[in-house]
N, C-alpha and C positions, 0 to 999 in steps of 0.2 A: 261391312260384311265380315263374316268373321272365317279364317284363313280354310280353304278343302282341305277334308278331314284324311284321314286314310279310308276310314269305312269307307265313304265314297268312292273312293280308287281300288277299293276291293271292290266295291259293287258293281262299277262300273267294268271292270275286269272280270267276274263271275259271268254277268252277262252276257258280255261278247263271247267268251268262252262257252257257253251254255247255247251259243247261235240266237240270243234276243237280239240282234242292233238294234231295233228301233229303240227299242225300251233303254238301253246305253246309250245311244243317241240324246235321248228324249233326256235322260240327264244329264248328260254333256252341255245340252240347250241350255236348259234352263241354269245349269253354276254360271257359263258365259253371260247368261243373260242379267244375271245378280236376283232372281224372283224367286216368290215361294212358289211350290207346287202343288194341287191337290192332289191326295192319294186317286193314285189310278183307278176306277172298277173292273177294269179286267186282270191287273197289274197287283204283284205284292205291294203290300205298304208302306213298305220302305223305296217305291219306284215314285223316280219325280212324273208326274203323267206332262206332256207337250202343251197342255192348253192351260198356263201356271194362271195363279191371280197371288196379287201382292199380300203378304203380312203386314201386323203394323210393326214400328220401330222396337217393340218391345219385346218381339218375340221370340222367343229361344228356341233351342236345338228339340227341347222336351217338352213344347208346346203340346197338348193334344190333339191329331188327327193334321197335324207340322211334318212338312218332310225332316229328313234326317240333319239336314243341315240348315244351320242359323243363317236368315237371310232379313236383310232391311229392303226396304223396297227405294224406286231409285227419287233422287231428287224430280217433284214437280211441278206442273206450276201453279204460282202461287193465284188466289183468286181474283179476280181482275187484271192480273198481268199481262201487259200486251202480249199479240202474237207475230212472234217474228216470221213465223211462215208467213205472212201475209205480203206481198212485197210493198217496198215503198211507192206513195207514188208514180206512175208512169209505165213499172217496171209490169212486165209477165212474167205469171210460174203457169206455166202451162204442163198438162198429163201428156207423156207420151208411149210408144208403148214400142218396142223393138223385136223384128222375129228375124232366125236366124237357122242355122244349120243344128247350132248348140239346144234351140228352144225358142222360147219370147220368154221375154222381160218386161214389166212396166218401168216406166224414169218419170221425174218430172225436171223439168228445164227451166232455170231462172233465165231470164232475159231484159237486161238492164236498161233504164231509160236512156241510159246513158252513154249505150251503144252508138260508136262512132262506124263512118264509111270505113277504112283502115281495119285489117282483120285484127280479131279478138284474143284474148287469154281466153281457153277453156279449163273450167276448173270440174274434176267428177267426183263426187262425197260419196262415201259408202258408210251407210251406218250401221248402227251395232244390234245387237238383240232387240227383239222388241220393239225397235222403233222404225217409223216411217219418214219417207221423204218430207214431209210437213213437219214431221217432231223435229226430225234431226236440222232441219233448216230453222225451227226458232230456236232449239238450243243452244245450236252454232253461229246463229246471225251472219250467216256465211252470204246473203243473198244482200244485206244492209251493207256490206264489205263490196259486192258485184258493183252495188249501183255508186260506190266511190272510184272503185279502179275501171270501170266498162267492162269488166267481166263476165261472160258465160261461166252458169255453174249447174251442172248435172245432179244429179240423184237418184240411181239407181235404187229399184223398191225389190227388197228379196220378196217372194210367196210364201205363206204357208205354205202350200204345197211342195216347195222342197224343203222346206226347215220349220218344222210346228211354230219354232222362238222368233225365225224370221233373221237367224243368223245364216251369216254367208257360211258355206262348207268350208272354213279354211282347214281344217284336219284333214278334209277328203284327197285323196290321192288325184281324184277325177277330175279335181278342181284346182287346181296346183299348174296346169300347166297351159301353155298356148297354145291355144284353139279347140282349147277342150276344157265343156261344161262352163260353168259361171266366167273363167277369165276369158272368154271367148263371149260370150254374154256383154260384156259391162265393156271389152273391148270394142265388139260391136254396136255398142248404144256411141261411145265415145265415135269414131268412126263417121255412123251416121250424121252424128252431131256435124261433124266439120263437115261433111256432105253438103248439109242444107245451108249451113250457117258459113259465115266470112270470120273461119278460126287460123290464127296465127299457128302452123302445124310446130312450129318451134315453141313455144309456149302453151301447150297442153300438161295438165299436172292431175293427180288423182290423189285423196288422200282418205283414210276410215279411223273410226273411232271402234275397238276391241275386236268384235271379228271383225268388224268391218278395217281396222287397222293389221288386222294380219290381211284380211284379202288385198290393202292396195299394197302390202309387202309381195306380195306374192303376184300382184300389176307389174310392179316397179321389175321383179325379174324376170318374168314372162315376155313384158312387152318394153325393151327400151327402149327400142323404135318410135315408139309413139308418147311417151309418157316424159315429159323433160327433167320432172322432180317427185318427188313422195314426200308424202306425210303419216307417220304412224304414230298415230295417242295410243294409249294403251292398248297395244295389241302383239304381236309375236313375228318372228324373223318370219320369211317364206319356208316352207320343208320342216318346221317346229313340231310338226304331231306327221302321222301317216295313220291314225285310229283313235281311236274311241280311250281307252288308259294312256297311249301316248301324249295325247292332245292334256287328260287331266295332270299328267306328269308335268310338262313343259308349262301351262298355267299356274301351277301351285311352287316350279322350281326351276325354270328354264329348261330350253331344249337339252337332251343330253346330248346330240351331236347336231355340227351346226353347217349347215348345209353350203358350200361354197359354190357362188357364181361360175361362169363356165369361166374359161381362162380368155382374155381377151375381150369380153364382153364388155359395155360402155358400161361404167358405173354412173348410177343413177343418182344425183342428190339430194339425199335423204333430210328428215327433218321429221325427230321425235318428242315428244311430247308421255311423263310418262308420271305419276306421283310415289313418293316411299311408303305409303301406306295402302294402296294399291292390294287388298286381300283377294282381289274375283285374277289377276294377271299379273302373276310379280314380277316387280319392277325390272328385277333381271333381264328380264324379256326386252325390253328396250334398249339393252346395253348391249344384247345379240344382234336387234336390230340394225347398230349402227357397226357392232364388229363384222356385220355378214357383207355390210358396205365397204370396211375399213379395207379393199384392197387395192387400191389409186395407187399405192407408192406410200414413200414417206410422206406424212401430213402432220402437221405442223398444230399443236395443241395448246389452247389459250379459253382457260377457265375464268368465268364471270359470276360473281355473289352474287345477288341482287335479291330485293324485295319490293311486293306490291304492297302500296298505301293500302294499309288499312286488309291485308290479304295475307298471303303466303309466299313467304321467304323461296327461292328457289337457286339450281345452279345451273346455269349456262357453260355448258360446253361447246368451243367451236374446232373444227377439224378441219384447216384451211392447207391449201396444196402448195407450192414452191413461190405461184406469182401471188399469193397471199389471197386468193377465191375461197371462200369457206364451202367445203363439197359435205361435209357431214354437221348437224346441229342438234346438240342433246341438251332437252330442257327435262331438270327432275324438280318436281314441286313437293316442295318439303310439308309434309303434312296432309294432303291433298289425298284422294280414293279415286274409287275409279268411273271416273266421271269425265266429261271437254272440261277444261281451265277455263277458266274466263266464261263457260257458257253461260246462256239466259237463265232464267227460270220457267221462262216460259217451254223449255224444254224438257225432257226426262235424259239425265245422266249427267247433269251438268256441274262446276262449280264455280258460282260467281266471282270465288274470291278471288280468280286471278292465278298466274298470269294469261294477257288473252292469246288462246291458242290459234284461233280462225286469225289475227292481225299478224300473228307472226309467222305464220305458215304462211300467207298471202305474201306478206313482203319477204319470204324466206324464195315463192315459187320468183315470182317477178323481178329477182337481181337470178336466176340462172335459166335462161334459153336455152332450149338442145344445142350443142354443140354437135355437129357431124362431124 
């Protein structure tokens, strides 16, 4: 994808000012989402309209009848490629569907063969533009992970109806906080879950891929109650946008102010996932990520080279505290977009070449339990 222009951040800035949100909205969606759009018919033609369909690889900024910006459509999968949404197996993915004070919500719930009497890890996936609880579980093979460790894993499914792209409102101010709008939504599914289910309330984790990575930033500090650890692939700190140009601002160059935790509050441990070549959410973003974390105390910093056979090079950073627990861990994959590392192909946004993100977030949630 090639990097947000300014015009777009004019435009996007015109229209809010002008009183269109939807229509700034509706472009906001669709850069998050990395998709072409077609010109609007009620809309100028320069407006990305909310109901996008994909370009091919080749298409430019001055494509004809092209929105204003150069978009590749995302990785998919390939023909006869298995489907990970499928479970292994023994295992259920069951539809479910959560109502609340916030709204309802659709989820679907993996449930692993492999479930023992002894309460469980819950794991809850939030995914990114355009994708669904299905896509996002074969991309991630995050359900093929369940049925090794006997993990519960969630997945929350956003509506069209509140986002055309199907992204979570992480810009929205409505939705930023506890007990209100979506994090009050996806807390509520999680919740329910331990209700019905025999969940280890210590070992509850949430993690998303781009909005879906800002919204479990903005889990992880709404709720630390209940959330033991985060995971953020490319997505942005909690408090990163409050609008429609902010939100394009902090995408294209990090947040310009960065929102600190309350004083006191139990730091959460984080674990980001994030690539340098990253053009829909620069990388920067992840390195807020982990500074909006970094306030534990002195922590103790030890960098790791590494490369995947036959993949991409990447750095390991870990951020371990006094008795040497690593509370913060920053993977950047050298070369990589914005895509899950390691995912399938059988998914859309994925990159097979590594490294694998769902194994190392798994084993990143499963050495830290809530500590009370």
């Amino acid at each position: 994808m090639t990097p947000l222009s300014q015009d777009a951040m004019r435009e996007a800035t015109r229209l809010t000012r002008g009183g269109r949100l939807g229509e700034a909205t509706a472009l906001l969606r669709c850069v998050l989402g990395g998709l072409a759009g077609k010109a609007a018919r009620d809309t100028p033609p320069n407006v990305i309209d909310g109901e996008a369909t994909s370009m091919p690889d080749t298409a430019s900024p001055t494509t004809p009848a092209a929105p204003p910006l150069g978009w590749r459509r995302p990785v998919r999968a390939r023909a006869g490629a298995p489907d990970a949404a499928q479970p292994p197996i023994g295992g259920q993915f069951l539809a479910r569907s959560y109502a609340g004070a916030a709204g309802r919500l659709g989820y679907k719930l993996y449930i692993p063969s492999t479930l023992r009497d002894a309460p469980a890890p819950l794991l809850v996936m939030l995914h990114g533009c355009t994708q669904s609880p299905d896509d996002f579980a074969a991309g991630t093979r995050m359900n093929a992970l369940a049925e090794e460790h006997g993990c519960l894993v969630a997945y929350p499914a956003q509506e069209k109806s509140a986002n055309a792209q199907k992204c979570w409102n992480w810009f929205s101010p409505a939705d930023q906080h506890r007990e209100m709008g979506e994090p009050a939504l996806i807390a509520g599914i999680t919740r329910a879950i331990m209700a019905e289910h025999r969940v280890d309330p210590r070992r509850v984790y949430v993690a998303g891929l781009s909005a879906g990575g800002a919204a479990a930033a903005i889990m992880a500090q709404a709720y630390p109650d209940l959330y033991a650890a985060v995971g953020v692939h490319s997505g942005l700190a909690c408090g990163a946008a409050r609008d429609v140009p902010s939100a394009f601002a902090a995408m294209r160059r990090g947040a310009t102010v960065l929102v600190q935790p309350e004083e006191g509050r139990r730091i959460v441990p984080t674990i980001v996932f994030h690539a340098d070549k990253d053009t829909t959410v620069h990388p920067r973003n992840g390195d807020q990520v982990i500074a909006q974390s970094a306030t534990a105390g002195a922590l103790r910093v030890e960098v790791v080279e590494g490369q995947v056979a036959g993949g991409h090079p990447y750095r390991r950073t870990i951020h371990a505290d006094a008795s040497g627990q690593a509370v913060l861990e920053q993977w950047l994959v050298h070369g990589g977009g914005h895509a899950w590392s390691g995912g399938s192909p059988a998914g859309t946004y994925t990159d097979p070449r590594g490294p694998d993100a769902s194994r190392e977030m798994l084993r990143f949630f499963l050495e830290h339990p809530r500590r009370d």
